[in-house]
Each structure stands twice: as structure tokens, then as C-alpha cells.
C-alpha positions in Angstrom: 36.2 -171.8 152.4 39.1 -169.6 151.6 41.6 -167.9 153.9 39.9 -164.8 153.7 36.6 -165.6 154.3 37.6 -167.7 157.5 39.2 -164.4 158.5 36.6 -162.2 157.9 34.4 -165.0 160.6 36.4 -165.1 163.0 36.6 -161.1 163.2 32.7 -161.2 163.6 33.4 -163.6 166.6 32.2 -161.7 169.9 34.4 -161.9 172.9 31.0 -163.4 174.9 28.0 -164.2 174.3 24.9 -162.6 175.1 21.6 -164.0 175.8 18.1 -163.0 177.7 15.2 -165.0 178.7 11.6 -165.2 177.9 9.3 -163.7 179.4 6.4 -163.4 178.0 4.6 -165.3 175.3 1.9 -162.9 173.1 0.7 -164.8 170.5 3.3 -165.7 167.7 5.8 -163.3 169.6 8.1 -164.0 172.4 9.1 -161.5 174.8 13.2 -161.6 176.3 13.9 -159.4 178.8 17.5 -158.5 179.7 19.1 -157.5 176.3 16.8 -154.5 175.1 19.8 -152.5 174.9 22.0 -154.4 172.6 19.7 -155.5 169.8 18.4 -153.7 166.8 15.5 -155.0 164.9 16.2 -157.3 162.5 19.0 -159.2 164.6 18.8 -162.6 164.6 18.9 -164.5 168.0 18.5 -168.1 169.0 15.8 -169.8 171.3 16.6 -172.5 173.5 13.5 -174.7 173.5 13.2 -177.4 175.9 14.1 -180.6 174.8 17.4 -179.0 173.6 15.6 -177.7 170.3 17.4 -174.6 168.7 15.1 -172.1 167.0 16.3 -169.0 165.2 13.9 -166.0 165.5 14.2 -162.4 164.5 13.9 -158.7 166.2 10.9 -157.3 165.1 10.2 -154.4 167.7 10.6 -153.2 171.3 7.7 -153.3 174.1 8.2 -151.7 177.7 12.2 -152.5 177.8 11.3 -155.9 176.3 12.5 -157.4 173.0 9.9 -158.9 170.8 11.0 -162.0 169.1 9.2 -163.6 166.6 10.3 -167.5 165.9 11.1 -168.8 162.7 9.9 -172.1 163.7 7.8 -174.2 165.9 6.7 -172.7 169.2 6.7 -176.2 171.0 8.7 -176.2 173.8 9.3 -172.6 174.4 8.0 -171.3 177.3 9.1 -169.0 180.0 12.8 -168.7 181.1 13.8 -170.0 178.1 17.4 -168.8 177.0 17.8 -166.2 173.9 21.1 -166.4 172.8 22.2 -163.2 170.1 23.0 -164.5 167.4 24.1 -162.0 164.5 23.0 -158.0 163.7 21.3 -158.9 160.5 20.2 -161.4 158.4 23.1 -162.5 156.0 24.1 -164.9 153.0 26.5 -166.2 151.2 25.6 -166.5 147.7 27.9 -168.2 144.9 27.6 -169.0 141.6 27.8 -172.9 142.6 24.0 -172.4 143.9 23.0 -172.3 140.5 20.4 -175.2 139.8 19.9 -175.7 143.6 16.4 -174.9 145.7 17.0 -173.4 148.8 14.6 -172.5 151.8 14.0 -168.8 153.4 17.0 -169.4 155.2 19.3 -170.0 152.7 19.3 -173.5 153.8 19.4 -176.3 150.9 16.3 -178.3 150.9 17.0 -180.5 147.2 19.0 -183.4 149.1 22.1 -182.3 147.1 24.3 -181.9 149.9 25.7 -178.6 151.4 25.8 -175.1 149.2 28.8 -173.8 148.0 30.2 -170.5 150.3 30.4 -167.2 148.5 33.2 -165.5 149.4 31.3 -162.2 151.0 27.9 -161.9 153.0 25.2 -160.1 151.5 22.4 -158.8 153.8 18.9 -159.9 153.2 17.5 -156.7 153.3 18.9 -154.6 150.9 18.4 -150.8 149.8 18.0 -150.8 146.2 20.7 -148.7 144.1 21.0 -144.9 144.2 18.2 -143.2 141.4 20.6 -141.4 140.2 23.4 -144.3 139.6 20.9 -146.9 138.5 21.3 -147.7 134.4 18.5 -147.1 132.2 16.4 -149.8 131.0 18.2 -152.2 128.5 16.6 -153.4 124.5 13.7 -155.5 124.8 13.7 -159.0 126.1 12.5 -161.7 124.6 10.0 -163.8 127.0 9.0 -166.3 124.9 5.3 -166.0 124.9 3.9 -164.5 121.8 1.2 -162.5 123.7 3.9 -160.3 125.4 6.3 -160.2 122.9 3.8 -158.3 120.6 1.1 -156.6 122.9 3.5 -155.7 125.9 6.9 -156.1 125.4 9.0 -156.2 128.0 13.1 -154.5 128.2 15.9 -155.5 130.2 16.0 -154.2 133.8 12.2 -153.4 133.6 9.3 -155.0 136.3 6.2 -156.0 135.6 3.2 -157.4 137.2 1.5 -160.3 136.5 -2.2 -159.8 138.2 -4.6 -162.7 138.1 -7.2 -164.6 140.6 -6.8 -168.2 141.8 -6.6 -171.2 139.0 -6.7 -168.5 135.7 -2.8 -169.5 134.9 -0.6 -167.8 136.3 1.8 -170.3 137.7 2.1 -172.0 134.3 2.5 -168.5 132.4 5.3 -168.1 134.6 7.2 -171.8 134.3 6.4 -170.5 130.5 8.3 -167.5 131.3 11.1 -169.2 133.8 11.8 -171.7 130.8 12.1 -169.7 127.7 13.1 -165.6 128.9 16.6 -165.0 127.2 18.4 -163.6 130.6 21.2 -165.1 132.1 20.4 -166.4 135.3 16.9 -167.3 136.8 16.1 -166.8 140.1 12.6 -168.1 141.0 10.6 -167.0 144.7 8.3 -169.2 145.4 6.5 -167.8 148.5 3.6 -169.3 150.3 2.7 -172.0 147.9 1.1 -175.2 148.2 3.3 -177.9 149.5 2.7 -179.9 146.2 3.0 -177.8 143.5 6.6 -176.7 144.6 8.0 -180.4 143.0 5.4 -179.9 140.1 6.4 -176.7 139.5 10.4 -177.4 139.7 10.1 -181.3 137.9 7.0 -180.6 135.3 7.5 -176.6 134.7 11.0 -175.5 134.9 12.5 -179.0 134.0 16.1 -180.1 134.5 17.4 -177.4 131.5 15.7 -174.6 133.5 16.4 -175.8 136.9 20.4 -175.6 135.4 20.4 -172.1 134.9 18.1 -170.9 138.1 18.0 -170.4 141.7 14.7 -171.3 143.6 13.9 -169.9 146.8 10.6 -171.8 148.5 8.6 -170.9 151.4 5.3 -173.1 151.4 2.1 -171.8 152.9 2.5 -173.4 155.7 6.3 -171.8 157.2 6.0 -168.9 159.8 5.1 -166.0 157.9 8.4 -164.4 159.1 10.1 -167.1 157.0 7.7 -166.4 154.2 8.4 -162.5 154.2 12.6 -163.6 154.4 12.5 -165.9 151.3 10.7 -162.8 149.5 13.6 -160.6 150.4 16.4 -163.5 149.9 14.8 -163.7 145.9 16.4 -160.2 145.7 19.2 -160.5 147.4 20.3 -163.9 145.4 19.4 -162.1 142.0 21.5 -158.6 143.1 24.2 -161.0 143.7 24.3 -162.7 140.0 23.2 -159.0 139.1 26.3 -157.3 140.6 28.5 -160.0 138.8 26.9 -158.2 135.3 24.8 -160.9 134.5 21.0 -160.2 133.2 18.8 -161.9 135.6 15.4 -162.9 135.4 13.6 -162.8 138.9 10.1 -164.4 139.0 8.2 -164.5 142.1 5.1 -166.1 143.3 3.3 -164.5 144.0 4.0 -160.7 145.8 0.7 -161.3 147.8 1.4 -163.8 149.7 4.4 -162.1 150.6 2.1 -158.9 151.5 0.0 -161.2 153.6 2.7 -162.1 155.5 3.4 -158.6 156.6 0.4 -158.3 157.7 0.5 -161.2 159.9 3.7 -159.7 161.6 2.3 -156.2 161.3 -0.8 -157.5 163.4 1.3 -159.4 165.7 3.2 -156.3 166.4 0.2 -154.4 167.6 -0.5 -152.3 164.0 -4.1 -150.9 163.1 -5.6 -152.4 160.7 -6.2 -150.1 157.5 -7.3 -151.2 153.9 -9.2 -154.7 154.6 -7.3 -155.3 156.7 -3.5 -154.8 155.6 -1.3 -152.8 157.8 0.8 -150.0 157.0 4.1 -151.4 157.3 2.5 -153.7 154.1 2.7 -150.5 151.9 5.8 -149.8 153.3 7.6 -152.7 152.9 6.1 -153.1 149.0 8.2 -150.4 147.3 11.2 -151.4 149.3 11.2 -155.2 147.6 9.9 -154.5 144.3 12.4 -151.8 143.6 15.5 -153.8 144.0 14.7 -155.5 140.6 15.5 -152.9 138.1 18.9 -151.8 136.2 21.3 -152.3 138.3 24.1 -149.0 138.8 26.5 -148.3 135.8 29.5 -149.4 137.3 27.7 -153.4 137.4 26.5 -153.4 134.2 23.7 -156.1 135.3 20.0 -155.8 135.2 17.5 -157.5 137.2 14.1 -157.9 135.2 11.3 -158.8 138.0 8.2 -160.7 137.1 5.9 -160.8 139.9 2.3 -162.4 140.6 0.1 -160.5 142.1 -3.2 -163.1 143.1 -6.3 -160.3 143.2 -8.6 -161.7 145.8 -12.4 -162.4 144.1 -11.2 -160.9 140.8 -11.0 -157.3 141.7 -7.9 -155.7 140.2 -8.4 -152.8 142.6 -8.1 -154.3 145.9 -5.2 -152.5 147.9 -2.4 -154.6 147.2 -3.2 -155.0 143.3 -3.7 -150.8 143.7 -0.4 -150.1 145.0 1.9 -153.1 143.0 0.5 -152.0 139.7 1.7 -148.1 140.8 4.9 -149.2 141.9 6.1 -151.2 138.9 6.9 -150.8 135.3 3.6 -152.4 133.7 1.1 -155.1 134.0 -0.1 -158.6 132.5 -4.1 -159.2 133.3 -5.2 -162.7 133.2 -8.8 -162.9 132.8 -10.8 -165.5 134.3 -13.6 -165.4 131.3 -10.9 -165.9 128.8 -9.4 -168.7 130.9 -13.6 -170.2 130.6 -13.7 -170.4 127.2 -9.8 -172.5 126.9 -7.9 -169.8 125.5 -4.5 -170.2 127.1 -2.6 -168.3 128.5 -5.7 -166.1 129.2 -3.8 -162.8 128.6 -6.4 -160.0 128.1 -4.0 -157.3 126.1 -6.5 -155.3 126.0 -6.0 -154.7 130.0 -2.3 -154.9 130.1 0.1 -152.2 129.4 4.1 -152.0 129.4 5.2 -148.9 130.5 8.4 -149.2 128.0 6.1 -149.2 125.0 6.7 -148.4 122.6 9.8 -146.6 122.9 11.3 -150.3 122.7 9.5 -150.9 119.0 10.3 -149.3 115.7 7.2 -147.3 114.1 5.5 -150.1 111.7 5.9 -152.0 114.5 3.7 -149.7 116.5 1.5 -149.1 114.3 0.6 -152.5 113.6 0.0 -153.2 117.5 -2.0 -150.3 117.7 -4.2 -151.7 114.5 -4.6 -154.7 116.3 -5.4 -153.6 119.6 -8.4 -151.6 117.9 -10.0 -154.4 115.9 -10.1 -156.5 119.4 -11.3 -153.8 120.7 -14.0 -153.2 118.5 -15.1 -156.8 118.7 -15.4 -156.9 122.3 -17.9 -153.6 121.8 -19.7 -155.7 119.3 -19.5 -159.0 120.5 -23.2 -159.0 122.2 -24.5 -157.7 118.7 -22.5 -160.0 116.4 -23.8 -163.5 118.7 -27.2 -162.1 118.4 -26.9 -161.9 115.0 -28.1 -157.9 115.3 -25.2 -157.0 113.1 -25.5 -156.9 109.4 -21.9 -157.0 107.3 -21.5 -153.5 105.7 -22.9 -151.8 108.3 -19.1 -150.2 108.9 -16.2 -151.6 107.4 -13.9 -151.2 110.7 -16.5 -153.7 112.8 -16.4 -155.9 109.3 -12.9 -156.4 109.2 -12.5 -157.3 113.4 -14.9 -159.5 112.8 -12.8 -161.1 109.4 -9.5 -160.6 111.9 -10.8 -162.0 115.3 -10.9 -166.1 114.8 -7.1 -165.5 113.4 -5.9 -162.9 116.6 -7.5 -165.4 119.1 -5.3 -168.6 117.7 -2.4 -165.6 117.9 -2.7 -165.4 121.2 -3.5 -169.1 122.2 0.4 -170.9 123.2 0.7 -174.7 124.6 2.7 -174.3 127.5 5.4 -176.0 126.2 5.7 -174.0 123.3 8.3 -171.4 122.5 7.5 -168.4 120.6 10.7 -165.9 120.1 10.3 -161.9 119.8 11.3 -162.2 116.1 8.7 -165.1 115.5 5.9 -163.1 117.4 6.0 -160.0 115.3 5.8 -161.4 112.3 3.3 -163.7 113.0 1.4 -161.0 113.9 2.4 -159.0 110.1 1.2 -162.1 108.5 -1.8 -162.2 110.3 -3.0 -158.4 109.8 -1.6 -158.6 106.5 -3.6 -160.3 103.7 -7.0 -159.9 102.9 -9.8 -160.9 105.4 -11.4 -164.1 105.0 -14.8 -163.6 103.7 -17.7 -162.9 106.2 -20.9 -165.0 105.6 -22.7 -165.0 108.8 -22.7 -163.7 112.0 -20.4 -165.8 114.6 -22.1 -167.9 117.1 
């Protein structure tokens, strides 16, 4: 720790301390009495469990001249009288460019068994505003992801956010260690909130892999953790990726997935007393939405870094237009549908272009290029209108040349699309795999496809 730094602690060191008691225990909250006055929400305070157990907890309202504290921890051993020590105003970290290739918890606390993190010279607060409109940059040239099917049908730009909507087991965590290992950006810095206990090793070991693992940041909160720690290593993503952001890096921030993190609101929201509004999501979920997924973005013009957000958005029972899906899709820059019939039939990753849309197209592409997508956007999407005709065998080549040639085109755009997850596919390489494809003549059509 530099000079500096130590100063800059020992100025935030409070003449006393303060603390209240509990007293009252309503369901995941504690009540403390005694220090209503002194707290805002969002300060961070310590419980004194029995058994001399410390457990940090957060401000997260006011009730008849009580504070309401939720635990970031185990409740065991905290009961009434217990001691509530103030701890800081806000949440805070220290970020550093030595946490690079290290996995940390929502707390910022190193969980790899690599020893302690490196100090950053400056806190940064959890929660975040995200830049002025007005001073933010403009989205950046296109960014090559590495997966053919964006590359062509949705390509993404530097500083833009898009969504990633899908329901359980249709791909979405290997479409993004796809994306984590092969996106040209700088830095990586990967959320993974409320996941299974055993695919965070899988993911980190099989999916990102020691070369990706160099160059990223991972953040993990497992199903399982208080939802308040959850919600935090949502929030913590963004402030770790504004922090390699401010430096003027291009960052690449993936979470998984934005739901879970939603859900967790809800399960403080609840807590806290809130009404219940769309199936059962609070308010302060719709609130809280815009305010994390608009820290990714271009970052202000003086920085000269970008944060490009890639977020999973797990649609319960397939419907895309369930409330948090709704508002997620309106509040960022485009979306990637992975369809579940598509994933049935082995097709992988089981991108439906026909469903997803980037909002920076195709301002990012030259005109041919365009104009190509758009020719093969068309023929899939005559097929599809066809399909039930052409198994059937109803269908009879001539009939009208447009259906004749997405027929010719349609075993050729599916193997297009297809990718082995450990295959890389540049921006470059995508494009004109797909002018080679639409390109020569169609194959001959004998009869109608099974």
C-alpha cells in the first residue's frame, strides 16, 4: 500500500465508533435500534453474532425509528441485543490492474486460493451513476465476437449492450465462454451471479481456460449466497469493468445472467415490505434494471474506454415477454434469441437471427454488406414460411423461383451458422463465408427435403 492511500485511510478513521443493537428479527432483516439517525441506506455495518462471529450487512430501509439491516451472511447466532457496529457509508473497492486473472466473490474478497488482491490506489463505490448523456462517447467500429452468427446477422460495435435472451439448457452459458474467449476487447470482466455451485470451476477451467482467465476478472455469487450478496456482485461487475474502462481500455463485460440478479431484487424488495406487481417482481426491480445496465456503454470523452455489456437474460418457460425479458430488451442496444427448437434439432449455438436484432445495424456495415444480410435474412425467412409445405412434399420446384433458391441456399446457411464451441470465427472470416456461400449457383433441387 502506498503512502497515500494509507493516508487517505486513516482520514476515513472516525474518532468512535458507533453501534446499535438488534431488536427485532423480520424474516431475512434485522432490526437495530439506536442509530436511525446516523446511517443512510446502503451503509455497511457489522453484526456481532454470538459465538464471536462477525457478519457484514447492509442498510436497506428505515421502519418506525428502526434501521433495517439485511445480513450478508448466515443468520445463526444473531438474535436480540446483538451489537451493530457502523462500519463505512457505502460499499467500496479497490480495484487494480493486478486483479486481472483472479475470481473474486460479491465482496471483493478473493475466493481462487491465490493469496490476497493487490490494493488499487483509490476506492470506487459499488453503486455507480453511469456517465452524463451528454459526455458519454459514441459507439466505437464494430467488434469482433468471434462467433460467425453475430458477426454477420447482428454485429455488435464497441461500447454497445446487448442481450442475450434464452430459457434454461438452450446454450447460453457456452455461447458466452464462446464469447469471453474469443471478443477482441481488452480486458474481460465476467459476472457470474446466482449460478450453480459446479458450473462456476467448469465454466472458469473448461470455458474460459487459463489464456482467458489471463486477461479477465470474474466476479461469482452462487445460487445459494444471500441475495443481497447476489445483487452486490451484479453491481461490483460494473464497477470492476468502469475501473479498466476509465484507464481507456475496451472492456468486455459478460454477465450471467441479469435475471438472477432481478430476482434478487425481488427477494429484498419483498423483504422490505414492497407490493408485488408483474408476477411477482417489485418495483424497485424495474428501477434498479436501467441503473446497472447503463453503466456498460461508451464511456465519457475525456476516458476514451468503452464498456461493451453482454448480458443473459434466462426467459422463464420460453416466453420472451415476461416482464424482465420486456423491460431488458427496451433498455439495451439489441438482442441474441436462442431457440430451444433449434437447440432440439443440434444446431449449435441455437441463434435464431431471424429473432435477433442489433440496434447498430447496419450503420456499422458497408452497403454490399447489407445487402447481402438482408438477401439472406429473406431466403431463411422464406423457408421457415415453407418449411411445413416443403416436408410434406406439397411444394413443387418452379412453383416461384425465390422459395426455389431458399430451398437450394438453406442446407449451406444452416452449416453457416452451426460453430464447435471451441471454434473461432473472426468478423473478416464471417463475411465472406457468408459471400461465398450466397454467391455461386444453387446446388440443384431434386426432391423435396425431408
Amino acid at each position: 500500500m502506498d503512502m497515500q492511500a494509507l493516508m487517505e485511510d486513516l482520514e476515513r478513521l472516525a474518532p468512535h465508533r458507533l453501534y446499535g443493537r438488534i431488536a427485532g428479527v423480520r424474516g431475512l432483516l434485522m432490526e437495530v435500534a439506536g442509530i436511525h439517525r446516523e446511517l443512510p441506506v446502503g451503509a455497511r455495518l457489522v453484526l456481532e453474532a454470538r459465538g464471536k462471529r462477525r457478519v457484514p450487512g447492509e442498510v436497506v430501509g428505515f421502519r418506525d425509528n428502526r434501521v433495517l439491516v439485511m445480513p450478508i451472511g448466515e443468520l445463526d447466532g444473531l438474535g436480540m441485543g446483538c451489537r451493530a457496529i457502523v462500519d463505512e457509508a457505502e460499499a467500496r473497492i479497490f480495484p487494480d490492474s493486478g486483479w486481472l486473472g483472479r475470481v473474486v466473490n460479491g465482496l471483493g474478497a478473493p475466493i481462487d486460493g491465490k493469496g490476497p488482491l493487490p490494493r488499487g490506489p483509490a476506492p470506487r463505490p459499488i453503486r455507480a451513476a453511469p456517465p452524463p448523456a451528454h459526455l458519454r462517447s459514441r459507439v466505437g467500429g464494430r467488434l469482433d465476437v468471434g462467433v460467425r452468427a453475430i458477426n454477420a446477422f447482428t454485429t455488435c460495435c464497441r461500447g454497445q449492450r446487448m442481450g442475450i435472451f434464452a430459457g434454461s439448457g438452450v446454450g447460453k452459458s457456452a455461447l458466452l465462454s464462446m464469447l469471453a474467449r474469443n471478443t477482441a476487447a481488452d480486458v474481460s470482466v465476467i459476472g457470474l451471479i446466482g449460478e450453480r455451485g459446479r458450473e462456476v470451476s467448469e465454466f472458469i477451467q473448461d470455458h474460459l481456460g487459463p489464456a482467458g482467465l489471463q486477461r479477465s476478472v470474474v466476479v461469482v455469487a452462487t445460487s445459494d449466497e444471500p441475495a443481497l450478496l447476489r445483487r452486490q456482485a451484479a453491481q461490483m461487475t460494473l464497477a470492476i469493468a468502469e475501473f479498466f474502462r476509465d484507464q481507456g481500455l475496451d472492456v468486455l463485460c459478460l454477465m450471467d445472467s441479469v435475471t438472477r440478479f432481478a430476482m434478487a431484487q425481488r427477494e429484498i424488495g419483498l423483504s422490505l415490505g414492497e407490493p408485488p406487481a408483474a408476477k411477482g417482481y417489485t418495483p424497485s426491480v424495474f428501477a434498479e434494471l436501467p441503473r446497472l445496465l447503463e453503466r456498460a456503454g461508451p464511456g465519457p470523452v475525456a476516458s476514451g474506454g468503452t464498456i461493451t455489456g453482454l448480458f443473459t437474460v434466462l426467459v422463464e418457460g420460453d416466453d420472451h415477454n415476461e416482464p424482465v425479458a420486456d423491460a431488458v430488451r427496451g433498455i439495451l442496444d439489441g438482442h441474441i434469441v436462442l431457440d430451444r427448437a433449434i437447440a432440439e434439432r443440434g444446431r449449435f449455438p441455437a441463434i435464431n437471427v431471424l429473432r435477433s436484432l442489433s440496434r447498430t445495424m447496419p450503420g456499422c456495415n458497408d452497403k454490399v454488406e447489407t445487402e447481402r444480410i438482408l438477401h439472406a435474412r429473406r431466403l431463411m425467412t422464406l423457408y421457415d414460411d415453407m418449411a411445413e409445405l416443403i416436408r410434406i412434399g406439397a411444394y413443387r420446384k418452379g412453383s416461384d423461383a425465390a422459395v426455389d433458391e431458399a430451398i437450394d441456399r438453406h442446407a449451406g446457411l444452416e452449416a453457416f451458422l452451426a460453430q464447435d464451441i471451441h471454434e473461432g470465427a473472426d468478423i473478416e472470416t464471417s463475411h465472406a463465408g457468408l459471400e461465398a456461400l450466397l454467391e455461386p449457383a444453387p446446388a440443384p433441387f431434386d426432391e423435396p427435403l425431408s
